[in-house]
C-alpha positions as CSV (number, residue, x, y, z in Angstrom):
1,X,94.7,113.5,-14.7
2,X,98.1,112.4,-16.1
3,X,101.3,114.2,-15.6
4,X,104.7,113.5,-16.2
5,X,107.3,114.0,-13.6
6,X,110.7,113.7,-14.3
7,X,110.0,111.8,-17.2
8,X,107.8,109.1,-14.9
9,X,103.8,109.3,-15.8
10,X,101.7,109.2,-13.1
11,X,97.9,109.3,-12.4
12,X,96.7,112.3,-10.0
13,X,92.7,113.2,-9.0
14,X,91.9,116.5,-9.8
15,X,93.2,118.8,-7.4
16,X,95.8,116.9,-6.5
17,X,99.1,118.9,-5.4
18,X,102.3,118.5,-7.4
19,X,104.0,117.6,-4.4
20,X,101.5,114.5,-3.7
21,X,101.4,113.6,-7.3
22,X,105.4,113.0,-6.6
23,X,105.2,111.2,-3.4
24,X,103.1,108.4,-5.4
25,X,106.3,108.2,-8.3
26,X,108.4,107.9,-4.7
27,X,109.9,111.5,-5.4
28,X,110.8,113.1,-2.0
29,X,109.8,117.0,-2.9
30,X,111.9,119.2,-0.2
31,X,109.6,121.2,1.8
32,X,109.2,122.5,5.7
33,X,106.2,124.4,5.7
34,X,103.8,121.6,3.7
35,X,102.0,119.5,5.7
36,X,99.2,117.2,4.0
37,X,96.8,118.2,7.2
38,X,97.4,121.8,7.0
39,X,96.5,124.7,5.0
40,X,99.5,125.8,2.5
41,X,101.7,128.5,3.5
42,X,104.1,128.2,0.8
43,X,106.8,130.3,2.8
44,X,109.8,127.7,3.0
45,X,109.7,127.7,-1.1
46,X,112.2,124.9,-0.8
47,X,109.9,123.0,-3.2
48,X,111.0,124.8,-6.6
49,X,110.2,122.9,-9.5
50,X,109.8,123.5,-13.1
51,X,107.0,123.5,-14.9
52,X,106.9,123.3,-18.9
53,X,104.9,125.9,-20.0
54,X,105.2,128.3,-16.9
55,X,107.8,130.7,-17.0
56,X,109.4,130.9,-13.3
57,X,109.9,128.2,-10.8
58,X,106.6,126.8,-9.3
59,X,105.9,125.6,-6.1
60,X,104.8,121.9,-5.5
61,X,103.0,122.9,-2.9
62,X,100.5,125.1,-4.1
63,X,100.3,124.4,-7.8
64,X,97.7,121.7,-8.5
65,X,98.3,118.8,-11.3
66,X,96.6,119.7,-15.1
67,X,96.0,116.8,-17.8
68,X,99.4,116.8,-19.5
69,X,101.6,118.4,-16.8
70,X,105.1,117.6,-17.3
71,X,107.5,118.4,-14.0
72,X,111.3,118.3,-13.3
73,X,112.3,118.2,-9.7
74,X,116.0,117.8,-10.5
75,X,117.5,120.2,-12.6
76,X,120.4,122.8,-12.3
77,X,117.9,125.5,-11.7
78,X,115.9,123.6,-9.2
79,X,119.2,122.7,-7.9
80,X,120.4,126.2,-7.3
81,X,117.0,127.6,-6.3
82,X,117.1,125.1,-3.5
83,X,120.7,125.5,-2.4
84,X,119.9,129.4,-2.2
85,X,116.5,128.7,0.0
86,X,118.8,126.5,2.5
87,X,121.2,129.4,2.4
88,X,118.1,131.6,3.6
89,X,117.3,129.4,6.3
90,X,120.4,128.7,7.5
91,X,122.0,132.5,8.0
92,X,120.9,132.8,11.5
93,X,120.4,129.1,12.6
94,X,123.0,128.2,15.5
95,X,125.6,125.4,14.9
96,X,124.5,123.3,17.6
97,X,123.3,119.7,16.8
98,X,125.6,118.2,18.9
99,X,123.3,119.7,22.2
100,X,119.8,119.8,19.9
101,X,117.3,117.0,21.1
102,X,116.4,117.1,17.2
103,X,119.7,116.0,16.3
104,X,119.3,112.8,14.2
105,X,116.5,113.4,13.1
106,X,116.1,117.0,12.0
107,X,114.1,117.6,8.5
108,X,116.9,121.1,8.2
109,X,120.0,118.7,9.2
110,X,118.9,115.8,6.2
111,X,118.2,119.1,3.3
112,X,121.1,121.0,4.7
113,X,123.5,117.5,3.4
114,X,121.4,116.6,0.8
115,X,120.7,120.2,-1.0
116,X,123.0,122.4,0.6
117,X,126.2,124.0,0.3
118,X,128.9,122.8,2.0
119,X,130.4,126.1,3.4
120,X,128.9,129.4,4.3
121,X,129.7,132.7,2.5
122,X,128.6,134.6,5.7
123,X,130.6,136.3,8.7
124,X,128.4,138.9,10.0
125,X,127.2,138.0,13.7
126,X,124.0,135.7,13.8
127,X,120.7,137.1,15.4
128,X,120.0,136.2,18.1
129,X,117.1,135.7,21.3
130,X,116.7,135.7,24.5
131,X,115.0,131.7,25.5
132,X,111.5,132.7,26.7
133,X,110.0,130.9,29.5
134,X,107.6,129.6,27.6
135,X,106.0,126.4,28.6
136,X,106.3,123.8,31.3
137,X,106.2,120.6,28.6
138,X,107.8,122.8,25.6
139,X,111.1,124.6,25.3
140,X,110.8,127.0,22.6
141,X,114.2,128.1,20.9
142,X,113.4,130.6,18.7
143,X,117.1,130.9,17.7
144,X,116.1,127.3,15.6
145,X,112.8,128.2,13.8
146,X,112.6,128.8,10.3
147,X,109.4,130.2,10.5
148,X,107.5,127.3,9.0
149,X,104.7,128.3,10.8
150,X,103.4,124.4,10.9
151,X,102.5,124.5,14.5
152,X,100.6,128.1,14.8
153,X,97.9,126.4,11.9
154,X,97.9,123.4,13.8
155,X,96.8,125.2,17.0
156,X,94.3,127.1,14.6
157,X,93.1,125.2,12.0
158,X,93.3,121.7,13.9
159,X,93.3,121.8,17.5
160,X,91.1,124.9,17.8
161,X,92.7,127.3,19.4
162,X,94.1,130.8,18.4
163,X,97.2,130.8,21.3
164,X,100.4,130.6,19.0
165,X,101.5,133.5,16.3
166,X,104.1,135.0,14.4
167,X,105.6,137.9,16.4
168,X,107.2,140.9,14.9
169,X,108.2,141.2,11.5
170,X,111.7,140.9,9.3
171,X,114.6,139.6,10.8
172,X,112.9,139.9,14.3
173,X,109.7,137.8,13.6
174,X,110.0,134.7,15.6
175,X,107.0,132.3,17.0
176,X,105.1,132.8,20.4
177,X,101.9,133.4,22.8
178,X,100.7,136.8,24.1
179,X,103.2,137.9,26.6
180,X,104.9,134.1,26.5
181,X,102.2,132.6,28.4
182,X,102.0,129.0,28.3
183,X,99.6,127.1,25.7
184,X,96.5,126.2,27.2
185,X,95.6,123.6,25.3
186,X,95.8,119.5,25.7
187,X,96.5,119.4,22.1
188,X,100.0,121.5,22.6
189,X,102.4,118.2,22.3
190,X,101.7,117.6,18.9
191,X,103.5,120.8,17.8
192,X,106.5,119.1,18.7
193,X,105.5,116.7,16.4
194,X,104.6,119.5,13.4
195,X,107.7,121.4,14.5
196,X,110.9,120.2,11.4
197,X,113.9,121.5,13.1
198,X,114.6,121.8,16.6
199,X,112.6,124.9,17.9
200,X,110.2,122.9,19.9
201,X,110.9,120.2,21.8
202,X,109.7,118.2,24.7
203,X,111.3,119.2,28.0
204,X,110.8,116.1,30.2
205,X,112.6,114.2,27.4
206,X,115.3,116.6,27.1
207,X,118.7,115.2,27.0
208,X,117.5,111.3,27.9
209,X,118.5,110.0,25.0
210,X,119.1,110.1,20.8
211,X,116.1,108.8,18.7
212,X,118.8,106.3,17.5
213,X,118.9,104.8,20.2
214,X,115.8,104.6,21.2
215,X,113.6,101.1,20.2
216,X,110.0,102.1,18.7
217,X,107.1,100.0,19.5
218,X,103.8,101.0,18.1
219,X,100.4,100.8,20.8
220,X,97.3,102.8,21.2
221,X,96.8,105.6,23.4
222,X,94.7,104.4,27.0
223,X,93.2,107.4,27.7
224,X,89.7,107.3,25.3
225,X,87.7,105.5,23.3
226,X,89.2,106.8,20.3
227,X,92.1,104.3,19.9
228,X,94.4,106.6,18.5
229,X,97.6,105.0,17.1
230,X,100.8,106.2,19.3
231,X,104.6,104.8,18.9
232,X,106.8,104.5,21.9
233,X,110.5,105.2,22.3
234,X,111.7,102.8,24.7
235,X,115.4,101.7,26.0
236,X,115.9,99.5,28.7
237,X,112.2,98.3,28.9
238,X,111.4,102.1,30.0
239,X,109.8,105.0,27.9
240,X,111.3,108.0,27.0
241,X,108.7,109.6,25.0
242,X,105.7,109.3,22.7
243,X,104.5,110.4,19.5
244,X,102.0,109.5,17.3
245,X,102.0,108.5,13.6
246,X,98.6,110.1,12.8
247,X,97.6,113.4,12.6
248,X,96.1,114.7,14.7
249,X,96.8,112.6,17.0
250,X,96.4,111.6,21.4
251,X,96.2,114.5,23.7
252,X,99.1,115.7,26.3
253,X,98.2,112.9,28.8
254,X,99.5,110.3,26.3
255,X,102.3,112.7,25.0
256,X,104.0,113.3,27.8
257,X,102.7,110.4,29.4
258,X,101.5,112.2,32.2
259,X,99.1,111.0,35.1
């Protein structure tokens, strides 16, 4: 299939997403709930394009490339769609990067300068929840999530196991386990991973250090036979934390480097 996207022609398989299709022209798409390993939720609609032909905005997520396609990522209605979507997210998210272990490198921090606007139209109170306790390795702050919803079809579709939902609905729907019991699962690290903002994070690396100062050094996870590929954050000849560049990737042993 050839498609045209923003006046580039590139070559897509069949079936191909729009968003993928862009990545190979080297077009960054915005998105937060699309993830390549994942099944599409299409709920962040951050990735708005146009579509000749098609008669509303489309999303590069879900619609697949046709011979002859022609695409625009970057027009003044994309533009605005996308500045309205970070206005969406954004109404009840807490101004606090400078304390947010995400800070530096937060997917919503990068949009937010990139697509948003650069002052808020809102002065009604922000919603707010309590901090569950949650997890022993994860702090959940559900005053953060955008409702992406990236790590409950990781825990589903990937790792296998039904422990993480949506909660409520409306303004009160936030992410969590039956009566906040901790995930049971060795897989549950990698959510930080999936996770685009700074809801979940690692708590024995909270507040050690920024990723930008952090040296990474790439290795393979010990624990197996599998070999999976891991990077290491390390200052000072010591690690602070792991992650992996694959997905799915190593187990909790290797991801909180645990005993």
């Amino acid at each position: 299939m050839t498609l045209t996207i923003d006046g580039q022609q590139v070559t897509a398989a069949d079936g191909t997403r729009v968003i993928e299709a862009a990545k190979k022209l080297g077009i960054d798409i915005p998105h937060y709930c699309y993830h390549p390993s994942l099944s599409v939720a299409g709920s962040c609609r951050l990735c708005l394009v146009e579509v000749e032909g098609m008669p509303n905005l489309a999303l590069a997520c879900d619609t697949k490339v046709h011979e002859g396609m022609i695409v625009r990522t970057n027009t003044a209605k994309v533009a605005h769609a996308r500045q309205d979507m970070l206005e969406f997210l954004l109404l009840n998210h807490p101004l606090d990067c400078p304390v947010c272990d995400r800070g530096g490198e937060c997917i919503l921090q990068w949009y937010a300068m990139d697509y948003g606007s650069a002052s808020t139209r809102t002065t009604e109170p922000r919603r707010r929840f309590r901090k569950p306790r949650f997890d022993p390795l994860i702090e959940l702050e559900r005053n953060r999530c955008i409702l992406c919803s990236r790590c409950v079809r990781f825990l589903d579709e990937i790792a296998g196991e039904h422990v993480l939902g949506v909660f409520q609905r409306g303004n009160r729907a936030h992410i969590g386990t039956f009566e906040d019991r901790p995930i049971r699962t060795i897989f549950s690290g990698m959510i930080i991973d999936y996770c685009p903002v700074g809801s979940l994070t690692s708590k024995p690396f909270r507040f050690k250090a920024r990723a930008w100062e952090l040296q990474q050094v790439q290795s393979t996870c010990p624990y197996c036979a599998a070999g999976c590929p891991v990077t290491l954050w390390m200052r000072g000849g010591a690690i602070h934390r792991v992650t992996s560049p694959t997905r799915p990737g190593p187990e909790n042993r290797i991801n909180f480097h645990l005993d």
